[in-house]
N, C-alpha and C positions, 0 to 999 in steps of 0.2 A: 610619613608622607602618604595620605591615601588619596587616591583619585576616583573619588565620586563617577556612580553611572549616571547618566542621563535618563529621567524619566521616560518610558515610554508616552509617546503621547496615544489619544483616542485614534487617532486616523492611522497611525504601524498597528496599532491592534487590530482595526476594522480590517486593513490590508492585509496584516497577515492570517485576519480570521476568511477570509473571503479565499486570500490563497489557498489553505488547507481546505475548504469545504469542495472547490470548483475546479483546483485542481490536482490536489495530493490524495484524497479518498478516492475518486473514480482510479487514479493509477494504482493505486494500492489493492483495489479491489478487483482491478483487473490483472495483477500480476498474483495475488491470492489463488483468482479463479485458473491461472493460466499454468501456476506450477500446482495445483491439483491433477489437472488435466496431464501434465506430464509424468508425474506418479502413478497417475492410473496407467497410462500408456505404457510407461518403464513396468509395472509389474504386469500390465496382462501378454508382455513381451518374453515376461520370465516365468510365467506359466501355463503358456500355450493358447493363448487368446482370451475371450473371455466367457465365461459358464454358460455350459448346456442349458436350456431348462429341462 
C-alpha cells in the first residue's frame, strides 16, 4: 500500500521561495553576524582586550 505525495503546486513553491528569501536569509545572516560578534567578544575577554597597535 503506498500513499502517494501530493504534487507541490506553483503558488507552495512561490510561497515558500518568497519565505526563504524575505524572511529566513536576513535572520540567518543576522544571527551569522551576531555570533561572530560574540566570539570576537568571548576571546578579546580571554586575552586582555584587544591589540595594541
Amino acid at each position: 500500500m503506498t500513499n502517494p505525495q501530493p504534487h507541490s503546486t506553483r503558488s507552495e513553491e512561490l510561497r515558500s521561495f518568497v519565505f526563504m528569501t524575505v524572511v529566513m536569509a536576513p535572520v540567518l545572516s543576522g544571527v551569522l553576524i551576531a555570533s561572530y560578534g560574540f566570539l570576537v567578544w568571548i576571546y578579546q575577554m580571554l586575552i586582555g582586550g584587544p591589540p595594541h597597535a
